[in-house]
C-alpha positions as semicolon CSV with decimal commas, in nm:
position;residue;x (nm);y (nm);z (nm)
1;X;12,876;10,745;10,968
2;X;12,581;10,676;10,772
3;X;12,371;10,885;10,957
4;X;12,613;11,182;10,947
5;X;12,560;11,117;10,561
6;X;12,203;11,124;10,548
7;X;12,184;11,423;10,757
8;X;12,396;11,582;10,503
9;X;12,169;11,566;10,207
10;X;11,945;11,876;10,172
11;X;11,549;11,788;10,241
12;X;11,515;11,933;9,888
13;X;11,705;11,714;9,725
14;X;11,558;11,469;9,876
15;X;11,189;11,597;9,782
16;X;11,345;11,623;9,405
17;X;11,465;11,289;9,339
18;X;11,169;11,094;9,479
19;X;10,938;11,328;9,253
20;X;11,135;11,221;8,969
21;X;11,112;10,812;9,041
22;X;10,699;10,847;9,117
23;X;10,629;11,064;8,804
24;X;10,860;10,820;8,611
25;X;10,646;10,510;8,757
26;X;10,331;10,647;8,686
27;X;10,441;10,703;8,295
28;X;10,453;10,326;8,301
29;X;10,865;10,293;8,412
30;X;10,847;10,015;8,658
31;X;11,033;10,191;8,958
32;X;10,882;10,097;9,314
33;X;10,740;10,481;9,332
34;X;10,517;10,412;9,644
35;X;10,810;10,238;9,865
36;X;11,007;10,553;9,753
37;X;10,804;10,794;9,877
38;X;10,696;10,587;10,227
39;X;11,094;10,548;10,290
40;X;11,138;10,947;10,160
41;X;10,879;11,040;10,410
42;X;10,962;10,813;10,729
43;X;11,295;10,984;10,703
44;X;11,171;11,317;10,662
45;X;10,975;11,280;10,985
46;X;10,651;11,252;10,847
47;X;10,571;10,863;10,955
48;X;10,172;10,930;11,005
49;X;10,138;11,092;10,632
50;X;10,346;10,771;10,542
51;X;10,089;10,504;10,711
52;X;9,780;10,733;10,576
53;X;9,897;10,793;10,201
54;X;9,954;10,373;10,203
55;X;9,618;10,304;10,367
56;X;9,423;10,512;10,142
57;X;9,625;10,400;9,814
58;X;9,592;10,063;9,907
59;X;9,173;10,116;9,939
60;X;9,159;10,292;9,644
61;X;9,361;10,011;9,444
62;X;9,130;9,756;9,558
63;X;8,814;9,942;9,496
64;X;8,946;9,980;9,121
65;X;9,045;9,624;9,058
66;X;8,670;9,549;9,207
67;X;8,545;9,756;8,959
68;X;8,780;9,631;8,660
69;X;8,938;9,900;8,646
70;X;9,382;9,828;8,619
71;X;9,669;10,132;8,638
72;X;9,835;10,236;8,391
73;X;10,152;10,027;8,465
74;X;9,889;9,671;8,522
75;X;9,750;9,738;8,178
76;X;10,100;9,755;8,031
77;X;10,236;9,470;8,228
78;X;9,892;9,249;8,048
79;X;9,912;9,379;7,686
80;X;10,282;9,270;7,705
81;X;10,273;8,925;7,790
């Protein structure tokens, strides 16, 4: 049943809604933006761009916070404690 229900929902839709919750994340709105997308794309089919675009964002996160560098939503979490 469920997966007569996700079959339902268009692919566009689907593209829509988890462009809304990773723009809204990276304005600083604590949403879990890269788990949407991964679970967005392993269901679309796409489970290699998935394991590629969370390598490579996990290398680049590192190489900032080795450089001192934080994202927008770090440096927001710090100034408000």
């Amino acid at each position: 049943m469920i997966d007569h229900l996700l079959q339902s929902i268009p692919p566009l839709a689907v593209y829509l809604v988890v462009g809304l919750i990773v723009l809204a994340e990276s304005v600083g709105i604590p949403l879990p933006g890269e788990i949407t997308l991964a679970s967005a794309a392993a269901w679309l089919g796409l489970a290699a761009a998935v394991v590629a675009g969370l390598a490579i964002s996990l290398f680049l996160k590192r190489k900032a916070r080795k450089q001192g560098r934080t994202t927008q939503a770090e440096a927001q979490h710090h100034r408000q404690r």
